[in-house]
N, C-alpha and C positions, 0 to 999 in steps of 0.2 A: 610588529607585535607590540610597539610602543606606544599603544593609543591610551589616551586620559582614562578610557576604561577598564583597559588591563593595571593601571597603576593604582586604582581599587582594591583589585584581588591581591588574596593574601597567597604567599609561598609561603607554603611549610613542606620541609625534609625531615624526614625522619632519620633520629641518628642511629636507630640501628639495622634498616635494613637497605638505608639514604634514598628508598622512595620520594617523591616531590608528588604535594598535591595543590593544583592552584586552586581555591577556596574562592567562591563568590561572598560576599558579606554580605549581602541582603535578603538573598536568596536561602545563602548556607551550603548551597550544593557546589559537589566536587565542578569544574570546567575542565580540567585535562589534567592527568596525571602519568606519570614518567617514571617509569622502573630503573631503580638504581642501581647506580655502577658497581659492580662486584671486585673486591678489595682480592689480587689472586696475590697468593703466599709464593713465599720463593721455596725451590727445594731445599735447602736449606731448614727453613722451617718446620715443613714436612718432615722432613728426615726428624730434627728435635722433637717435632708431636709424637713421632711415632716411637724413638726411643725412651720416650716417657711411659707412652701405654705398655711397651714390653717390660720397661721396669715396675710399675703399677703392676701388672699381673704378674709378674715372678715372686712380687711379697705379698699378694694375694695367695699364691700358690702355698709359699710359705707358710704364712698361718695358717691355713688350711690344714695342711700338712702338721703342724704343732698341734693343733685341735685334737685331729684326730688319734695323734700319739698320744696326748692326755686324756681320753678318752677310752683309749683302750687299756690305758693304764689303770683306769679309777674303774672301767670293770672288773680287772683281771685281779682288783684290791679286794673288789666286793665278795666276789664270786672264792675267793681265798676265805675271805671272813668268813664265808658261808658256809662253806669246806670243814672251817678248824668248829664252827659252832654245832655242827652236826658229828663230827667226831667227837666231841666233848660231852654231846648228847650220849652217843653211844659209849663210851667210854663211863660213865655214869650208870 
């Protein structure tokens, strides 16, 4: 594969999926290209990805959860106001 011809073509990899494409110059077209090697994670890893997302979602939960308690609170404000402005009506 060392021939004066192939030291024409360009290698390019790609850094994020490290696909290789060998590129003709004159041409411009692909000549062969080579699916890259997959980077495999240790469990280790895994395991810290995953204890992230359960933490991520337990303070998604969270606020969640304060929302809706501040919300039922600013109804439960309105709906009061509303209460005492209607008796004051009546009371009138």
């Amino acid at each position: 594969m060392n021939t004066e011809k192939e030291k024409k073509v360009f290698r390019i990899q790609c850094p994020g999926c490290q696909k290789v494409l060998w590129i003709d110059p004159v041409t411009q077209q692909v000549i062969r290209s080579e699916k890259g090697k997959r980077k495999k994670g240790s469990l280790d890893d895994l395991l810290v990805q995953e204890k992230k997302k359960r933490e991520g979602f337990g303070r998604k939960f969270e606020a969640t959860s304060e929302m809706q308690k501040e919300r039922k609170e600013k109804a439960r404000e309105i709906f009061e106001k509303a209460l005492t402005s209607i008796d004051k009506e009546n009371t009138d």
